[in-house]
MMTF fields as JSON, N, C-alpha, C and O atoms, coordinates in Angstrom:
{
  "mmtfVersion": "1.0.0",
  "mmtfProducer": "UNKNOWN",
  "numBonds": 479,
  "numAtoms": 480,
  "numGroups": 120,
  "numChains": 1,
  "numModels": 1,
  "chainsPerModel": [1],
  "groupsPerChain": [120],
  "chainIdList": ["A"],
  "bondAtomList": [4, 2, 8, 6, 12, 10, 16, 14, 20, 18, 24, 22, 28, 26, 32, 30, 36, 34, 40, 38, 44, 42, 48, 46, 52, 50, 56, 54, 60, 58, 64, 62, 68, 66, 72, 70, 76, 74, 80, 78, 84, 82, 88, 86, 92, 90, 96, 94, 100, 98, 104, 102, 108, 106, 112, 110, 116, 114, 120, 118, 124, 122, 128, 126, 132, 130, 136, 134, 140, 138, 144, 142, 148, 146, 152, 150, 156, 154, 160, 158, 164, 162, 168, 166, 172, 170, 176, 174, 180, 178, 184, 182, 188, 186, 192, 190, 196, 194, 200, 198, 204, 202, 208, 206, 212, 210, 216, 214, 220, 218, 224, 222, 228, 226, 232, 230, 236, 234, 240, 238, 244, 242, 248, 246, 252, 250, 256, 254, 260, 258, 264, 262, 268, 266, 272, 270, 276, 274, 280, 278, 284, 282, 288, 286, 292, 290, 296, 294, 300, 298, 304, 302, 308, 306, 312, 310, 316, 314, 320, 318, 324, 322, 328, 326, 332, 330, 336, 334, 340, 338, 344, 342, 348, 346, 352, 350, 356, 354, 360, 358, 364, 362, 368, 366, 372, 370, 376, 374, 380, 378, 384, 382, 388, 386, 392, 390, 396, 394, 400, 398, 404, 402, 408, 406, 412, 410, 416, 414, 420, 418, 424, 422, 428, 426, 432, 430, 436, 434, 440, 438, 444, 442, 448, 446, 452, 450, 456, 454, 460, 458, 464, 462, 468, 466, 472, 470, 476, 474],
  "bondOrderList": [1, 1, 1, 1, 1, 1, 1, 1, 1, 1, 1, 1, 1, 1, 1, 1, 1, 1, 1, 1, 1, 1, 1, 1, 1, 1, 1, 1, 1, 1, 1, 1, 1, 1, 1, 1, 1, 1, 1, 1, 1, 1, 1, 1, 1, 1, 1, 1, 1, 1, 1, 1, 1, 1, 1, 1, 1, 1, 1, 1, 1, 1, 1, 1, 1, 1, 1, 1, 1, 1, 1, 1, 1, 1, 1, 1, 1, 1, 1, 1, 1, 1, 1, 1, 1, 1, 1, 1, 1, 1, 1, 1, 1, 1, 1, 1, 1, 1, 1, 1, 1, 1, 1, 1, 1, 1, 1, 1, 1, 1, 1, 1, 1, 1, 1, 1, 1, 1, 1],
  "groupList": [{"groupName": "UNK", "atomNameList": ["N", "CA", "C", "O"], "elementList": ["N", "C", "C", "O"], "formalChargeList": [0, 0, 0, 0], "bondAtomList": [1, 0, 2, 1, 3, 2], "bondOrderList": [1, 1, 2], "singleLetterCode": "X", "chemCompType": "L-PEPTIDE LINKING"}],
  "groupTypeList": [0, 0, 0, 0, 0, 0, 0, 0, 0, 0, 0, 0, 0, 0, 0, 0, 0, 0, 0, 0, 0, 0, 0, 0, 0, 0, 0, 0, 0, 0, 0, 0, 0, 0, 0, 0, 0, 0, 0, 0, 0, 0, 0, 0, 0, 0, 0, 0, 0, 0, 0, 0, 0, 0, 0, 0, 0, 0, 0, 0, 0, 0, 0, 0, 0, 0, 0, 0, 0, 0, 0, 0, 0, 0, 0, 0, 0, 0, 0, 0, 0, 0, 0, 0, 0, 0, 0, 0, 0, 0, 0, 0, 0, 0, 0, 0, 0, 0, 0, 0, 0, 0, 0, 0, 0, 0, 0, 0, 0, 0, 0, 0, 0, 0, 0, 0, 0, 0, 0, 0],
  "groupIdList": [1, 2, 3, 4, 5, 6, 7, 8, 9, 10, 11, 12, 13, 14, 15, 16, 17, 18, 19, 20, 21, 22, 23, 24, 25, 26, 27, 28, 29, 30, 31, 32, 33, 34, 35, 36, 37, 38, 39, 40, 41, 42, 43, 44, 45, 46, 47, 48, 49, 50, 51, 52, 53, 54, 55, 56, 57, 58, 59, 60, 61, 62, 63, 64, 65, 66, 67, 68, 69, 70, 71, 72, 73, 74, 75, 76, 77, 78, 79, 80, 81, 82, 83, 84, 85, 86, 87, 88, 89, 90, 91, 92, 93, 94, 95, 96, 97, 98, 99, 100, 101, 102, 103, 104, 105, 106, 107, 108, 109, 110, 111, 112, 113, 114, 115, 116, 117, 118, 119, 120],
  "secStructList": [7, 7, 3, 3, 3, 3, 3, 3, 3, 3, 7, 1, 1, 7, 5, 6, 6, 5, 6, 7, 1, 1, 2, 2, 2, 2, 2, 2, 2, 2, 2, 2, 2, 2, 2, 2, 2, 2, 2, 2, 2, 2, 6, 6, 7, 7, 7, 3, 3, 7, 7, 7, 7, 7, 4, 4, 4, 7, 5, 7, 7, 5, 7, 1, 1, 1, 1, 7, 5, 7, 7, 5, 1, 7, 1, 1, 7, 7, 1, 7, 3, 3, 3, 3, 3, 3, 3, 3, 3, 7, 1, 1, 2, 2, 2, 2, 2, 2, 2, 2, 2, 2, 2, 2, 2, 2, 2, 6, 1, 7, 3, 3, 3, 3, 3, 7, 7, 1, 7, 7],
  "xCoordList": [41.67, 41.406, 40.599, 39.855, 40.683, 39.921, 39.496, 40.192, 38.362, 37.952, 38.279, 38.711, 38.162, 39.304, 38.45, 37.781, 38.571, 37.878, 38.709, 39.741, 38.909, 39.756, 38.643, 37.737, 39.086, 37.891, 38.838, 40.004, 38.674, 38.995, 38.671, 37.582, 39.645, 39.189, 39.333, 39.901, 38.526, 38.293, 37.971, 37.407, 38.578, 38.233, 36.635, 35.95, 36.271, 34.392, 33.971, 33.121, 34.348, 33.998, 34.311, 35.405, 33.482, 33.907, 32.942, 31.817, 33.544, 32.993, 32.282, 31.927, 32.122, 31.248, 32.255, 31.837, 33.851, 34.789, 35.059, 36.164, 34.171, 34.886, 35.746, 35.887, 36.255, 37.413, 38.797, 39.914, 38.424, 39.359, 39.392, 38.436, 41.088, 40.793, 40.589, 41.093, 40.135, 39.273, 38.835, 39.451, 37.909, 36.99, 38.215, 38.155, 39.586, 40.074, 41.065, 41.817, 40.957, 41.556, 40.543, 40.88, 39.674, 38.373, 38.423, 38.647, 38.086, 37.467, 38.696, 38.52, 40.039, 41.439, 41.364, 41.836, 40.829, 40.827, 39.772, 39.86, 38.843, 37.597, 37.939, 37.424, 38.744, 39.244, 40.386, 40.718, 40.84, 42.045, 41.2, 41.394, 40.305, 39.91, 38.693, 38.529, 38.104, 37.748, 38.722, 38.333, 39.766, 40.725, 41.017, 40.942, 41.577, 41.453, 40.435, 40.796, 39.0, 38.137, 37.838, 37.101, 38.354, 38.51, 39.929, 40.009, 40.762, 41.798, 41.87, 42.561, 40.804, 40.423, 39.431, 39.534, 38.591, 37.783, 38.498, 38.452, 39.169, 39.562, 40.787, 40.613, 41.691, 42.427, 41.835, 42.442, 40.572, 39.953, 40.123, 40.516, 39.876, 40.076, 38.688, 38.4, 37.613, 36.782, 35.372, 35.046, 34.729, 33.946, 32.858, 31.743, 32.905, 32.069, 32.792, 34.01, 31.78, 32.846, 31.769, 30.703, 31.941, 30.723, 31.809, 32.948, 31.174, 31.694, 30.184, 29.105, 30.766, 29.733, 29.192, 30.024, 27.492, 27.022, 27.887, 29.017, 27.587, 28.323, 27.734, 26.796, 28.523, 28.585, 27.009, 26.243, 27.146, 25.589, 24.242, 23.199, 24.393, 23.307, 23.225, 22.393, 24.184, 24.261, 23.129, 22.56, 22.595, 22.104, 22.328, 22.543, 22.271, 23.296, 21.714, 21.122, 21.716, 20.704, 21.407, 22.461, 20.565, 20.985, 19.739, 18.971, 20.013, 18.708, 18.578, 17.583, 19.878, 19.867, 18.582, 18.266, 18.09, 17.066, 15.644, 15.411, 14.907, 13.181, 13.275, 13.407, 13.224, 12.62, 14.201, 15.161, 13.928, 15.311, 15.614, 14.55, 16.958, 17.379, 18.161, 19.014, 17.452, 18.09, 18.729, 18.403, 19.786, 20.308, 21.179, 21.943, 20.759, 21.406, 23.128, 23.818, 23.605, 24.809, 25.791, 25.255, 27.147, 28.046, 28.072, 27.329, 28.317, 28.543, 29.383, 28.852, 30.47, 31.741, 31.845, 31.572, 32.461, 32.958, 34.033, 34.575, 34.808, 35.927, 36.146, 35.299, 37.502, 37.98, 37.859, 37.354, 38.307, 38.097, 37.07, 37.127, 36.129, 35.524, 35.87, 36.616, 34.719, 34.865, 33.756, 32.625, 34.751, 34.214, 33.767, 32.882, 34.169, 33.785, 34.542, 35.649, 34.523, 35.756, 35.194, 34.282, 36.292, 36.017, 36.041, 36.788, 35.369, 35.391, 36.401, 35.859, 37.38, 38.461, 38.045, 37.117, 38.914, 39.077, 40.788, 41.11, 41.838, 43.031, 43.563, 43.841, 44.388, 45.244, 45.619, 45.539, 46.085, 46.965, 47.243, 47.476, 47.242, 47.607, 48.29, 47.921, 49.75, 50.609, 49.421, 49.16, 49.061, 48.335, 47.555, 47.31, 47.132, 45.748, 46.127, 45.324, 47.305, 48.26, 48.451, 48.216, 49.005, 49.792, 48.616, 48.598, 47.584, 46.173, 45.808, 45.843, 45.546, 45.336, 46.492, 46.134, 47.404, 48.49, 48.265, 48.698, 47.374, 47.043, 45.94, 46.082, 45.043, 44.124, 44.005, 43.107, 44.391, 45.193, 45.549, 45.171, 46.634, 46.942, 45.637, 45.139, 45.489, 44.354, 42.977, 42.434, 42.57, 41.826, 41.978, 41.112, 43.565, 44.314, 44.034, 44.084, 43.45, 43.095, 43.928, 44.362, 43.866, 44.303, 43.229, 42.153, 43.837, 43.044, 43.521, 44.565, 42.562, 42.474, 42.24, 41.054, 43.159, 42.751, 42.536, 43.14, 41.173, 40.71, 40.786, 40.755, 40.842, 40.298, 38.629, 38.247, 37.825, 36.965, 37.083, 38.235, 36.338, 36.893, 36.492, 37.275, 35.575, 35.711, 34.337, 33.952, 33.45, 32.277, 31.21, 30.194, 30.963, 29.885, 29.921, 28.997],
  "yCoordList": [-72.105, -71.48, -72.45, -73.242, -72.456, -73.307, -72.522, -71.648, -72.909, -72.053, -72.538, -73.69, -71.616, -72.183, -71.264, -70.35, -71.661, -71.427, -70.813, -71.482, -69.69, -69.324, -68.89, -68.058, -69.718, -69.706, -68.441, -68.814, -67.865, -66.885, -67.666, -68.215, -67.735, -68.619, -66.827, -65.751, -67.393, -66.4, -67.211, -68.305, -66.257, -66.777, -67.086, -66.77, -67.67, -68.153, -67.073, -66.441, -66.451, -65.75, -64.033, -63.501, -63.509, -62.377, -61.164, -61.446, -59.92, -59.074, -57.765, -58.147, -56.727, -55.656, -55.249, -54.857, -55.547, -54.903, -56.823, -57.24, -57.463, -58.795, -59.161, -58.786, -59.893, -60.402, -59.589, -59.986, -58.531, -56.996, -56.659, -56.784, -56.087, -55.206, -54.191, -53.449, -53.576, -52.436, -51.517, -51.624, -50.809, -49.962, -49.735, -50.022, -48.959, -48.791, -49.768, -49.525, -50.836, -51.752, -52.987, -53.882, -52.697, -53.555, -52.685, -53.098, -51.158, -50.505, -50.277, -49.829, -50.77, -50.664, -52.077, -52.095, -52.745, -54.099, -54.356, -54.981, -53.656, -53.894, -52.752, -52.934, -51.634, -51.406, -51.446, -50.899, -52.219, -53.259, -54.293, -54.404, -55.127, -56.111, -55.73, -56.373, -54.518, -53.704, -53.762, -54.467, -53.189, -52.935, -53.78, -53.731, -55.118, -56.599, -57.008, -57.593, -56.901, -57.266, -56.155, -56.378, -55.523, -54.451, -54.789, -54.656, -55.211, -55.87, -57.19, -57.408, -58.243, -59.08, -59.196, -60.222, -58.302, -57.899, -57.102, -57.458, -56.024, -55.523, -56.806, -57.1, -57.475, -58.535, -59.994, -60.958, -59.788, -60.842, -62.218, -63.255, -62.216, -63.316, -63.617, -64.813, -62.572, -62.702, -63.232, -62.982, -64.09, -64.899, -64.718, -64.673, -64.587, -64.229, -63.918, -63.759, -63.83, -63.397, -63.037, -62.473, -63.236, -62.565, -62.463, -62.778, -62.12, -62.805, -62.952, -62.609, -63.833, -64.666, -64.237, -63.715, -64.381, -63.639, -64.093, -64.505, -64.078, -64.519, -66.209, -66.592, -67.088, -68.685, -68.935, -69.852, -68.14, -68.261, -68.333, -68.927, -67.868, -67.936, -68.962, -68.898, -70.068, -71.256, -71.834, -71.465, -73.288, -74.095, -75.514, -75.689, -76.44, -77.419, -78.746, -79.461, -78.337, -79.277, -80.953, -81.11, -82.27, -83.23, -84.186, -84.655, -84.232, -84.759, -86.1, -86.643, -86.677, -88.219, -89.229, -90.341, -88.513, -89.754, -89.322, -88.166, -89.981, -89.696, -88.546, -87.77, -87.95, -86.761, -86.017, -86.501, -84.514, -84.144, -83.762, -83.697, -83.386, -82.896, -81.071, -80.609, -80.585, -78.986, -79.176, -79.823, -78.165, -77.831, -76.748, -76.588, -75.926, -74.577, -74.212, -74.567, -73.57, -73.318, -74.502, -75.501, -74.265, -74.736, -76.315, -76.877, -77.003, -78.27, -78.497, -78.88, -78.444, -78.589, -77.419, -76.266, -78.057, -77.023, -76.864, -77.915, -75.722, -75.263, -73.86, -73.478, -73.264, -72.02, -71.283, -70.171, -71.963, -71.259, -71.217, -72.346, -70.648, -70.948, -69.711, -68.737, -70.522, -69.633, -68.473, -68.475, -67.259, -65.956, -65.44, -64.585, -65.767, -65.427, -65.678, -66.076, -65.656, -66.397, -65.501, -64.674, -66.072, -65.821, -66.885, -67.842, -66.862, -67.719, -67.301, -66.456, -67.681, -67.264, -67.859, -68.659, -67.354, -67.967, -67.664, -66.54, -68.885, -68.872, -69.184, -70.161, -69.373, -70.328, -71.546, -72.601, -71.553, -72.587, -72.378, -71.215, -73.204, -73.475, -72.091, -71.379, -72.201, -70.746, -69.114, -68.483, -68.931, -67.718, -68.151, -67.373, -69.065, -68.749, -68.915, -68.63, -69.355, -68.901, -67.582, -66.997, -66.872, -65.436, -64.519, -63.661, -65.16, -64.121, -64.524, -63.856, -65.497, -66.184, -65.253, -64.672, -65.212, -64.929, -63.159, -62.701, -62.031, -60.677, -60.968, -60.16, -61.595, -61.413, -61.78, -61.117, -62.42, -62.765, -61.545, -61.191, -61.016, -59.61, -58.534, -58.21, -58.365, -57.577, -57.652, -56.629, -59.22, -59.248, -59.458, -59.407, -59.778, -60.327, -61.13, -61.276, -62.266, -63.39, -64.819, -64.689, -65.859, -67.153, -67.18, -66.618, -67.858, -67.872, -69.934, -70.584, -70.121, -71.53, -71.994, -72.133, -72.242, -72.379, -74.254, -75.293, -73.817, -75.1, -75.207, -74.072, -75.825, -76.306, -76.883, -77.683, -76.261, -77.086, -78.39, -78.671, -79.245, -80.68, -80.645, -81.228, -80.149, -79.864, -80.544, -80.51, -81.38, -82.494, -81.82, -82.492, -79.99, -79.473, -79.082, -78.446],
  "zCoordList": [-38.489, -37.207, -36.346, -36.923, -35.005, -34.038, -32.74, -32.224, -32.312, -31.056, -30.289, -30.32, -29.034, -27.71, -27.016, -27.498, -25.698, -24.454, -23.73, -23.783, -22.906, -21.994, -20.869, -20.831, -20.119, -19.044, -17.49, -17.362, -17.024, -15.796, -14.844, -14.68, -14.169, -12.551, -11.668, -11.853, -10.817, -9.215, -8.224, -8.203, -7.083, -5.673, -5.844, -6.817, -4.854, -4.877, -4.184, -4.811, -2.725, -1.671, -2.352, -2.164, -2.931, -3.465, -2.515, -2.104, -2.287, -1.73, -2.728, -3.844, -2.508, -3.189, -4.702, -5.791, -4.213, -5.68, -6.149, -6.497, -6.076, -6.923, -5.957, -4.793, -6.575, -6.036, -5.933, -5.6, -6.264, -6.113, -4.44, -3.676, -4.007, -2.809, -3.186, -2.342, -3.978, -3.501, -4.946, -6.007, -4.781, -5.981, -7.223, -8.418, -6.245, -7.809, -8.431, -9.375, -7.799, -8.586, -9.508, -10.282, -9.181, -9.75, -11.229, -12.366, -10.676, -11.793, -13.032, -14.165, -12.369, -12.763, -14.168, -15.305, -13.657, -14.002, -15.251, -16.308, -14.688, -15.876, -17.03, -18.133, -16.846, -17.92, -18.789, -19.84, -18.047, -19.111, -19.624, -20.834, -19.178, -19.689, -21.27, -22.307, -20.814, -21.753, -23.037, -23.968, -23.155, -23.925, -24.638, -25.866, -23.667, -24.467, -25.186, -26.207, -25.004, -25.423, -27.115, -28.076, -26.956, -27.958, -29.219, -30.44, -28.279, -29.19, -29.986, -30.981, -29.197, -29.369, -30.699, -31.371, -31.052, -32.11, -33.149, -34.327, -32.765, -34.09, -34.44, -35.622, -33.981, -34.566, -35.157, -35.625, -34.967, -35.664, -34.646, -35.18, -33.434, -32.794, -32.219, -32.161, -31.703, -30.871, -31.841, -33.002, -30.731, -31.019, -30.05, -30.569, -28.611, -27.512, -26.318, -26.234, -25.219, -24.744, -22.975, -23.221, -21.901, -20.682, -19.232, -18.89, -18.957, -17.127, -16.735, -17.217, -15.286, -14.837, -13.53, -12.787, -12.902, -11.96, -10.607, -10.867, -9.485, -8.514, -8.505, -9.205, -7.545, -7.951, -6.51, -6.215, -6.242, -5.335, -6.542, -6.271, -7.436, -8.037, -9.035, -9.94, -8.902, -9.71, -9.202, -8.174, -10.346, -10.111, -10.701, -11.9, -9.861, -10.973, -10.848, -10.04, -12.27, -13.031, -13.2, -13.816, -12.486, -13.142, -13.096, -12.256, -14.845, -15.604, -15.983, -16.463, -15.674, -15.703, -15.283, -15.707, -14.447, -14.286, -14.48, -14.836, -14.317, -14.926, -14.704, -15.651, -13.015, -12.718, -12.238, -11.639, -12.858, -12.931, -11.544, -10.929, -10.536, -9.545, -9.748, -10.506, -8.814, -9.308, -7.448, -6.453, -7.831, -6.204, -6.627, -7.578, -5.435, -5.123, -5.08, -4.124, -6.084, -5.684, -6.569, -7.05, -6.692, -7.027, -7.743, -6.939, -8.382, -8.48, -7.639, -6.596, -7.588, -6.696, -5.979, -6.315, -4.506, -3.338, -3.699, -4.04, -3.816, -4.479, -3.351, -2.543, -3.57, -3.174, -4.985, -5.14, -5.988, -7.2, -8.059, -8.545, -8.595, -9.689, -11.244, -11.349, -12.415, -13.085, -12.893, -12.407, -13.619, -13.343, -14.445, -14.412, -15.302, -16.726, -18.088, -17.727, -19.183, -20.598, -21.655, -21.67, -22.78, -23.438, -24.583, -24.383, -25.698, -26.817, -28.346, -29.058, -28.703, -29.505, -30.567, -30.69, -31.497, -32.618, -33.164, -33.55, -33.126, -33.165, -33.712, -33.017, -34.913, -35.682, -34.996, -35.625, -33.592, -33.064, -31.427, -31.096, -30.565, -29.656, -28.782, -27.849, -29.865, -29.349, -29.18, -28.156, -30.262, -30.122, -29.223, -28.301, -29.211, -28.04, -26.379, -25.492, -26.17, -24.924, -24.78, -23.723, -26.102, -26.133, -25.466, -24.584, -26.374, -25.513, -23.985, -22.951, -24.166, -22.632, -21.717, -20.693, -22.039, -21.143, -20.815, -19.758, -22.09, -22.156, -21.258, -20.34, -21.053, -20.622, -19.468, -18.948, -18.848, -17.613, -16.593, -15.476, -17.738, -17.528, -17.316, -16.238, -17.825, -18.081, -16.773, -16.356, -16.243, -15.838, -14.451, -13.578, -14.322, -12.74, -12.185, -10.964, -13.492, -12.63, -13.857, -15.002, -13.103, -13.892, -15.236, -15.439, -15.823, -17.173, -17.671, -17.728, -17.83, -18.261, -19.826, -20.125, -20.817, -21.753, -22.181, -21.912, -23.07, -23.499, -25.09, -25.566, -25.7, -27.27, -27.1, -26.245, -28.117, -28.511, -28.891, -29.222, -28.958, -29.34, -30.871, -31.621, -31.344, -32.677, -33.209, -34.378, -31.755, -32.613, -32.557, -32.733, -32.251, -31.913, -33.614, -34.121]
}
């Protein structure tokens, strides 16, 4: 088995329902993604799992030099960021698409899958 990253992209500019038009498709959304996250555990795949606050409340730390630099907001100016992932645990490549591809579903948004590199 190997962990894999499926990261959720969203618009950046989100209003009071997310990146949802409107209350009942948000609240439509968070309980499918519920469900997944439920399917995800009893099948033995789940490992972690969050969504993320809005991208205004980032801070992008860089510590490269003596004294570190913090700045408000985003690393990159983007129309997309991530919104939240999850952390798998998969036999292979294929399954961890098949889910990527439910959860997707589920959450109505793009889903980005990664592999761990394996050196953590």
């Amino acid at each position: 088995m190997a962990h894999y990253l499926l990261a959720v992209h969203s618009v950046a500019e989100i209003d009071e329902f997310g990146s949802y038009g409107s209350r009942e498709e948000m609240d439509e959304a968070l309980e499918a993604t519920g469900a997944f996250n439920e399917r995800l555990r009893a099948e033995g795949y789940w490992v972690f799992a969050g969504g993320l606050a809005p991208v205004s409340t980032a801070t992008v730390v860089d510590g490269r030099s003596e004294t570190p630099e913090m700045t408000d907001g985003p690393y990159l100016e983007s129309k997309e960021v991530i919104a939240g992932f999850w952390v798998i645990d998969a036999p292979d490549l294929d399954v961890a698409l098949k889910l990527a591809a439910a959860g997707s579903k589920a959450c109505r948004g793009t889903v980005e899958v990664r592999p761990f590199d394996g050196l953590g």
